[in-house]
N, C-alpha and C positions, 0 to 999 in steps of 0.2 A: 910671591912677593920678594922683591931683590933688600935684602938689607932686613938686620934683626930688630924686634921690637921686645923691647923688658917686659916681661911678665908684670901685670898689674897697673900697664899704662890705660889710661882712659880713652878713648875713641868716639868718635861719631861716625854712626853706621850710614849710608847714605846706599839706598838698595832699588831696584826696579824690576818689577815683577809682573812675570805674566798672569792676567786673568783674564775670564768669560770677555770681558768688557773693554779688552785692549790691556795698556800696560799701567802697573799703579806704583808709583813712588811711594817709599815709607821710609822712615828716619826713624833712632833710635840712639841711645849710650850706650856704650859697651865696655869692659875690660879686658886685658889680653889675659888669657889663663896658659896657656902653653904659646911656646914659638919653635917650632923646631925647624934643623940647618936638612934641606933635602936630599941633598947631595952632597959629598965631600971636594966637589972640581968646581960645583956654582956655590956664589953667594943666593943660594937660592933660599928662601925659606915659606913653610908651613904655619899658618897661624890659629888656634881657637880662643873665641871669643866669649862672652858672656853676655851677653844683651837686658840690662839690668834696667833699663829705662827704656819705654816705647808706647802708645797711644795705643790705646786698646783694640780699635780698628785695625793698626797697622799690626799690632800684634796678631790678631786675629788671620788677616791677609796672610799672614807670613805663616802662621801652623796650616793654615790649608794648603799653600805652597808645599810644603814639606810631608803632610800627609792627605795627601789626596783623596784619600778614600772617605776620611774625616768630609770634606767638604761635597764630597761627588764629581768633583772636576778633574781631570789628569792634564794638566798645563806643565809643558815644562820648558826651561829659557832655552829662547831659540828655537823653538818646536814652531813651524810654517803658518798651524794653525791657531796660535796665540798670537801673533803679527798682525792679525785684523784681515788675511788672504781669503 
């Protein structure tokens, strides 16, 4: 991300994710918890988040996203076979 963002600013996640069934949008709030600079030559930076608000479904979507084994699926963005190929 070019340009820093304060700790503790509020956010709206706006995410797209591969699953079995092509790709699923999920929305969320979030706050920034860390922002770090990546480099000392770019304004480049690092951002984590907290995702404090989210729909249980999309919540859901998103922990199998992230642990696969949880779900039995192993999707990951950009992978040829979550494309719908």
């Amino acid at each position: 991300m070019e340009g820093s963002i304060p700790e503790m600013t509020s956010l709206r996640i706006d995410l797209e994710l591969p699953v079995p069934e092509g790709m699923r949008f999920i929305r969320g709030d979030a706050v920034v918890v860390r922002c770090d600079k990546i480099s000392d030559r770019l304004e480049h930076y690092e951002i984590a988040a907290f995702l404090n608000n989210m729909a249980d479904p999309d919540r859901d979507a998103l922990e199998s996203f992230v642990d696969p084994l949880q779900s039995g699926h192993s999707l990951t963005a950009g992978d040829e076979s979550s494309q719908g190929s």
